[in-house]
C-alpha positions in Angstrom: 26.6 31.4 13.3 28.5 31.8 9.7 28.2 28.1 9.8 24.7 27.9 10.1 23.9 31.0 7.7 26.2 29.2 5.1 24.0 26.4 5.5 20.8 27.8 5.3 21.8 29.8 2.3 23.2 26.2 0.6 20.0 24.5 1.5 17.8 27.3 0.1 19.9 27.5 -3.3 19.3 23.8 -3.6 15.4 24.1 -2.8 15.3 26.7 -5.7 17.7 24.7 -7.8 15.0 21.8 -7.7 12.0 23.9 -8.2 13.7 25.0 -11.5 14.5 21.7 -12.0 10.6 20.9 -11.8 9.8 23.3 -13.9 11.7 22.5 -16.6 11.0 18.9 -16.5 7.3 19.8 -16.1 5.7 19.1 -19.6 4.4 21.8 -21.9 1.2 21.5 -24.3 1.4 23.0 -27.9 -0.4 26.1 -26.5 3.0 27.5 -25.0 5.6 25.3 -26.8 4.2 26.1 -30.2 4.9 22.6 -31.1 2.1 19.7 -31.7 3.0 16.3 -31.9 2.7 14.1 -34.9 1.9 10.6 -34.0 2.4 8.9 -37.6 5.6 10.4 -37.6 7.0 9.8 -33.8 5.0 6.4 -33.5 4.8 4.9 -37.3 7.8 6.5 -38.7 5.9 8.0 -41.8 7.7 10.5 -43.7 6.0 14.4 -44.1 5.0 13.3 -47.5 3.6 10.5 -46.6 1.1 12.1 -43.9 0.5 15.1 -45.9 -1.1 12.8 -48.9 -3.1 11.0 -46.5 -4.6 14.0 -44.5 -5.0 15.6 -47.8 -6.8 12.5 -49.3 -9.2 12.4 -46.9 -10.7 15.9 -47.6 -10.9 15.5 -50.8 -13.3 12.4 -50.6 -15.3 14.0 -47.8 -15.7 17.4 -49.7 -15.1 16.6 -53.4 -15.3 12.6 -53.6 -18.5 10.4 -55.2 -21.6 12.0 -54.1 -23.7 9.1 -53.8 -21.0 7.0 -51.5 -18.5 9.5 -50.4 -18.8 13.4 -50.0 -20.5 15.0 -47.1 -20.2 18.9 -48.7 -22.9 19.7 -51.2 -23.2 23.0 -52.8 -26.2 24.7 -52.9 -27.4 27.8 -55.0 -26.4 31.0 -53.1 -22.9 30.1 -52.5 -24.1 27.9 -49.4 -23.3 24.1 -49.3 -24.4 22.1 -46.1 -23.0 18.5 -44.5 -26.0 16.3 -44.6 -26.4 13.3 -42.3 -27.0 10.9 -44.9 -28.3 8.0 -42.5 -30.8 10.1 -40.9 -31.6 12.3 -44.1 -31.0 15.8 -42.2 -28.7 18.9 -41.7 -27.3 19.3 -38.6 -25.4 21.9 -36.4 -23.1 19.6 -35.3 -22.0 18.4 -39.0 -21.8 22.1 -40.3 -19.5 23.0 -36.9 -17.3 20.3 -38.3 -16.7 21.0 -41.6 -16.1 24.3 -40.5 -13.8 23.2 -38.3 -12.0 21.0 -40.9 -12.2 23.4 -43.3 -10.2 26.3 -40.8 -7.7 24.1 -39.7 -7.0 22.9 -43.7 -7.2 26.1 -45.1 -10.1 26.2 -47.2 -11.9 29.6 -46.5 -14.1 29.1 -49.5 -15.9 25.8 -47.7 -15.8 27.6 -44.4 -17.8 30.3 -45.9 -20.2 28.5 -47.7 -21.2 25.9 -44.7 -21.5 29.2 -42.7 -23.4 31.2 -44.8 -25.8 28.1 -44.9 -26.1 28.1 -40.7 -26.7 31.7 -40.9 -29.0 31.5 -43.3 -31.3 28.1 -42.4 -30.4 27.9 -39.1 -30.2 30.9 -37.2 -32.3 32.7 -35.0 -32.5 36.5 -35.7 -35.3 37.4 -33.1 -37.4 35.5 -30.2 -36.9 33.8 -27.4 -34.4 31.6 -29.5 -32.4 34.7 -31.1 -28.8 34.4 -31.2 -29.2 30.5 -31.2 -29.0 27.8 -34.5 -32.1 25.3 -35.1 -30.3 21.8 -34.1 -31.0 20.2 -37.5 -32.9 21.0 -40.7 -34.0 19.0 -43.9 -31.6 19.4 -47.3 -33.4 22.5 -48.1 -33.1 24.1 -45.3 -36.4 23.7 -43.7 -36.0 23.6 -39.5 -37.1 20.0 -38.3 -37.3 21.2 -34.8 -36.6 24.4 -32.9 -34.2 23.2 -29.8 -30.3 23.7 -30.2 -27.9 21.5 -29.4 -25.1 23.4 -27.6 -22.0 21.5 -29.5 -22.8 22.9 -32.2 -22.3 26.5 -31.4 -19.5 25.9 -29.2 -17.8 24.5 -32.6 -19.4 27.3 -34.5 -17.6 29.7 -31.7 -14.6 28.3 -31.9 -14.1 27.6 -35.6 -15.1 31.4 -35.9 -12.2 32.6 -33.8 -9.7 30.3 -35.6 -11.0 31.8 -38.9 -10.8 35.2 -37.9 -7.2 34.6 -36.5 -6.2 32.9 -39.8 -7.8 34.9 -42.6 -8.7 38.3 -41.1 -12.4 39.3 -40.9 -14.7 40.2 -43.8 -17.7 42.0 -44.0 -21.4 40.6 -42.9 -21.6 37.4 -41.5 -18.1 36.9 -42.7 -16.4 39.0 -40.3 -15.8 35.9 -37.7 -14.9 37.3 -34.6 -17.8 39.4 -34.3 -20.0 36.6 -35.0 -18.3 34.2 -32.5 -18.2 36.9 -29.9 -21.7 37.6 -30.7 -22.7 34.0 -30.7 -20.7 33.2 -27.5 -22.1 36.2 -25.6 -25.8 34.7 -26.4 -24.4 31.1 -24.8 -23.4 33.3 -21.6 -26.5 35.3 -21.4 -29.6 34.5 -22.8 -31.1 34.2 -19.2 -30.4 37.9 -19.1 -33.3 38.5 -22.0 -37.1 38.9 -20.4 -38.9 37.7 -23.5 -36.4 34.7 -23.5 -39.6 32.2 -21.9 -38.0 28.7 -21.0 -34.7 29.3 -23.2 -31.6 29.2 -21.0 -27.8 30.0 -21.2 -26.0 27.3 -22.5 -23.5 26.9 -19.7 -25.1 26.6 -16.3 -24.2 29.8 -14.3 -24.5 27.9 -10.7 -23.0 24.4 -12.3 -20.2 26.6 -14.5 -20.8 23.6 -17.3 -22.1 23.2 -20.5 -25.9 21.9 -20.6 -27.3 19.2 -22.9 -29.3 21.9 -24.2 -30.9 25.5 -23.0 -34.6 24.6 -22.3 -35.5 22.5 -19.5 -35.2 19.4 -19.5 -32.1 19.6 -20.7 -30.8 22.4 -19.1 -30.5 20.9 -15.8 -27.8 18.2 -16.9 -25.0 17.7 -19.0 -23.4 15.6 -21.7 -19.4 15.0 -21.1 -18.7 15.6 -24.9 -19.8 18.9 -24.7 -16.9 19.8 -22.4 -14.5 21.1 -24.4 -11.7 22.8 -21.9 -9.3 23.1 -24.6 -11.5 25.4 -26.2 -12.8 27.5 -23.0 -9.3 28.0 -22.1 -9.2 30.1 -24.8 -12.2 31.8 -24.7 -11.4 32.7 -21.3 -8.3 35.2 -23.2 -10.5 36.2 -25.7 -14.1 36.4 -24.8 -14.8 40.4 -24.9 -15.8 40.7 -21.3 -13.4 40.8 -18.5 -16.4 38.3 -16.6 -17.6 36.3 -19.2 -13.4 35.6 -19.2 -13.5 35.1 -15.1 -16.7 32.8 -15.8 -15.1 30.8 -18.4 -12.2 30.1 -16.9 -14.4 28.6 -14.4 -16.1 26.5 -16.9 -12.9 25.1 -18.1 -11.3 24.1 -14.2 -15.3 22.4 -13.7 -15.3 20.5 -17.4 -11.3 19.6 -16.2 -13.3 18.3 -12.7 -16.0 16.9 -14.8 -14.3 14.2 -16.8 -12.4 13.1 -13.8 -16.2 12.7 -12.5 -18.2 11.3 -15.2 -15.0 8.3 -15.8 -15.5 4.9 -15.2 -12.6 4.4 -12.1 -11.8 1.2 -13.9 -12.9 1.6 -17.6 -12.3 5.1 -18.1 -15.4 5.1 -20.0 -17.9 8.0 -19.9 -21.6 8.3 -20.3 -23.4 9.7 -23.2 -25.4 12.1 -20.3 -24.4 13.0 -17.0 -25.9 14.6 -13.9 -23.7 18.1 -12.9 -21.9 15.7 -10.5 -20.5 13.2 -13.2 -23.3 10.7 -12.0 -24.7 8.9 -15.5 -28.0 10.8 -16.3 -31.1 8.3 -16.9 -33.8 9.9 -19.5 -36.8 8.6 -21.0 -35.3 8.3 -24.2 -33.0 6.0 -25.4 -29.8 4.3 -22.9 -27.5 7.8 -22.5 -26.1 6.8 -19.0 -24.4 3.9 -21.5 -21.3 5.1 -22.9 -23.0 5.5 -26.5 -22.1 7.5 -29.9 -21.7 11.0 -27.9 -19.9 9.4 -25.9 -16.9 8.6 -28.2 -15.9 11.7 -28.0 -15.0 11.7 -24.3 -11.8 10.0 -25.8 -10.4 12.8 -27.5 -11.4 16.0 -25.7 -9.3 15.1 -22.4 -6.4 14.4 -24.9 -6.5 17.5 -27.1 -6.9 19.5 -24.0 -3.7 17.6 -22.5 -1.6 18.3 -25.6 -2.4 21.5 -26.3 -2.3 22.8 -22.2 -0.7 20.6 -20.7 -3.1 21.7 -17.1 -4.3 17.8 -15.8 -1.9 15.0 -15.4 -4.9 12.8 -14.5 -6.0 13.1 -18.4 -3.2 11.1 -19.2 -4.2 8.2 -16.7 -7.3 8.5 -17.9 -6.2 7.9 -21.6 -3.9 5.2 -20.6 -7.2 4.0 -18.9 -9.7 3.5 -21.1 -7.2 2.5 -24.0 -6.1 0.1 -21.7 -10.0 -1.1 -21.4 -10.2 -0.6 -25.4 -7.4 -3.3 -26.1 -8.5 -5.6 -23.5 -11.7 -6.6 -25.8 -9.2 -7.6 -28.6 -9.3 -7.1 -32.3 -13.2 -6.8 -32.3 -14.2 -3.7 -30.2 -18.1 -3.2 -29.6 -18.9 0.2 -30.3 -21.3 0.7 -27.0 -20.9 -0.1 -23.0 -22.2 0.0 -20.3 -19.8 2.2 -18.4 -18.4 -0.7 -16.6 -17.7 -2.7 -19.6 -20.2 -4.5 -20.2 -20.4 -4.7 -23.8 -24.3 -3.7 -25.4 -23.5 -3.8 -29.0 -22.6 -6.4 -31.6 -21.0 -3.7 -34.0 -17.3 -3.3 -33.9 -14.6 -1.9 -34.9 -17.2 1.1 -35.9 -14.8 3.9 -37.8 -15.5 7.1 -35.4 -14.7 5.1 -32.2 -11.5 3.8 -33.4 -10.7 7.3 -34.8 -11.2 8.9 -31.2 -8.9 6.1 -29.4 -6.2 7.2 -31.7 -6.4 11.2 -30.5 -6.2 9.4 -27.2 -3.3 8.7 -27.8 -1.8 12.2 -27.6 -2.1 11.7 -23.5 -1.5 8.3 -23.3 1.9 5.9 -23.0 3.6 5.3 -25.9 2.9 1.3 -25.6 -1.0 2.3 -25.2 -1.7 4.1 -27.6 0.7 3.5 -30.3 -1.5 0.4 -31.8 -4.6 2.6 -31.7 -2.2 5.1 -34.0 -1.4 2.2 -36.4 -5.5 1.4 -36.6 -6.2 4.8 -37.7 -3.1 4.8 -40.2 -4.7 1.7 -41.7 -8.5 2.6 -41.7 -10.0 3.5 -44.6 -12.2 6.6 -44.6 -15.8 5.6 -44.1 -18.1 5.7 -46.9 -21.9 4.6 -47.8 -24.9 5.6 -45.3 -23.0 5.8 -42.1 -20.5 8.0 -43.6 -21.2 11.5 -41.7 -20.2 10.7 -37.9 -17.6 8.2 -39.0 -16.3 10.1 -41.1 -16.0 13.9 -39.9 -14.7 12.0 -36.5 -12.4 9.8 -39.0 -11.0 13.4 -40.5 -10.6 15.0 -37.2 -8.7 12.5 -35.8 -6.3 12.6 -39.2 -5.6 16.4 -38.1 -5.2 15.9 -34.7 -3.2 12.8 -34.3 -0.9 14.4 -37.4 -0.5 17.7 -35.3 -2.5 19.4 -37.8 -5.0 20.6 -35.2 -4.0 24.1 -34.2 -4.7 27.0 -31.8 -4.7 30.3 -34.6 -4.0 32.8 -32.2 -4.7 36.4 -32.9 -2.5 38.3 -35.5 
């Protein structure tokens, strides 16, 4: 009988031995370790200096550079400046969300707060079945060219808000950030609640749990995967003000998790620009959104900055090694558009933002993957001329994350 006991208790110390071991071995994202990974450095060898200039010169030609070839921040009177989309001559939520988002994670409150101040003031909704929500785009002066929001906007608007707020404290007005992303995240969770709301809906599906293409039917009944954005719900899910908007989110972000693994290609990896609540490519009347298109290219980084700053999936790291893998396989000219099997339906390559995106794949992906997409984006010129807006904010993104520059500001 001592035998036996003696055994049992060996065997169970070993059992917990290796669960410890496990754990330990088990890899840890940025959000608990503290520490982000810096590509140009572990990949490319290039010194602190080095990275810092280049990150550094970037801004400065998309905020301060020519203004006819380069910039995408223009100052307006009022202390406002807004990030036009030069090819399609228009202001949009998406662009302003950006530069806010550059400008928080760079430190520059004063271009934060001007972009802001120019959504709040052009954009926003104060009353109506639309109040709480920004108009999707506007001309230069501000005037709305449609009504309808597009929900990536305000879930960049949310988050840059909270990184703001965690960084430089709140201010007064519209500058006290995490009232207004509470505010504006609170509208995203319950605007079905509202009874003079008419057709407008939550952004994020309550039955689905996901993020709609946008809240008014048709819309609202299917999704886009670069909308998902789990490394951001995660953390609204700790710091959304209600104990069940945090229960729902958390939600959102296991189903946006479920989502990509859904909406991928099983051989390319590739996802579509629209997709059915089930991952299935979405067909509209407009244009070929089940192809994986301009959206699209963003489905490259958001399973990889979720992966290194949580660290919750192992599949995203298949995933990135997957659809790099696809990426390389078409050589040194890329297209910029698929079908999501591969078929190629575009004769532009090599276009800035989707390069830029492989490279934050790289943050999940083997080393021999995604190193060469590292050494494209080292070597790529920021975009300029007409097409400089996408390109470029995705160009300048990818700059922050691939250099670890893209951080979670927790609370103070």
């Amino acid at each position: 009988m001592r035998k036996l006991l003696s055994s049992v208790l060996l065997t169970a110390a070993a059992l917990t031995l290796s669960a410890v071991s496990l754990r330990a071995a088990a890899p840890q994202g940025a959000a608990a370790s503290g520490q982000y990974r810096n590509l140009f450095k572990e990949y490319l060898g290039k010194s602190d200096a080095e990275i810092d200039a280049k990150v550094n010169a970037a801004f400065q030609q998309l905020f301060y550079g020519d203004e006819n070839s380069q910039r995408l921040y223009y100052p307006v009177p009022g202390e406002m400046a807004y990030v036009p989309d030069i090819q399609n001559n228009d202001v949009r939520s998406e662009g302003l969300s950006y530069g806010m988002m550059i400008a928080v994670q760079m430190d520059r409150q004063k271009e934060f707060n001007a972009i802001w101040k120019y959504a709040k003031h052009y954009m926003f909704y104060e009353a109506g079945p639309l109040g709480g929500y920004f108009a999707w785009h506007t001309a230069f002066d501000g005037r709305r060219l449609s009504p309808g929001p597009a929900p990536d906007g305000e879930e960049w608007f949310v988050m840059a808000l909270f990184f703001a707020s965690h960084r430089w404290g709140d201010g007064d007005g519209i500058f006290n950030y995490s009232k207004e992303a509470q505010a504006l995240l609170r509208t995203m969770l319950h605007k079905d609640d509202e009874p003079e709301r008419g057709r407008i809906t939550n952004m994020f599906h309550r039955e689905a749990k996901q993020i709609v293409f946008t809240p008014h039917p048709p819309g609202s009944e299917f999704s886009d995967p670069s909308y998902h954005v789990p490394a951001y719900t995660e953390l609204w899910a700790k710091w959304a003000a209600d104990p069940a908007d945090r229960a729902f989110l958390a939600e959102v972000t296991r189903t946006s998790r479920q989502h990509f693994r859904d909406a991928a290609h099983p051989k390319t990896g590739l996802m579509p620009d629209y997709s059915n609540f089930d991952g299935t490519p979405r067909k509209t009347p407009w244009g070929n959104h089940d192809d994986f298109r301009y959206d699209a290219w963003r489905t490259l980084s958001n399973p990889a900055l979720d992966w290194s700053w949580w660290a919750a999936d192992p599949w995203q790291v298949e995933q990135s090694n997957r659809v790099l893998t696809f990426l390389a396989s078409q050589g040194e000219r890329i297209p910029d558009r698929f079908k999501i099997d591969g078929t190629p339906v575009s004769t532009d390559v090599n276009t800035p933002g989707l390069i830029a995106m492989a490279a934050t794949a790289a943050l999940a992906a083997d080393r021999e993957i995604g190193q060469p997409f590292v050494q494209r984006l080292w070597e790529m010129n920021v975009p300029e001329g007409r097409r400089r807006y996408y390109d470029g904010l995705l160009t300048m993104m990818a700059l922050l994350e691939v250099s670890g520059k893209f951080r979670i500001y927790w609370p103070q």
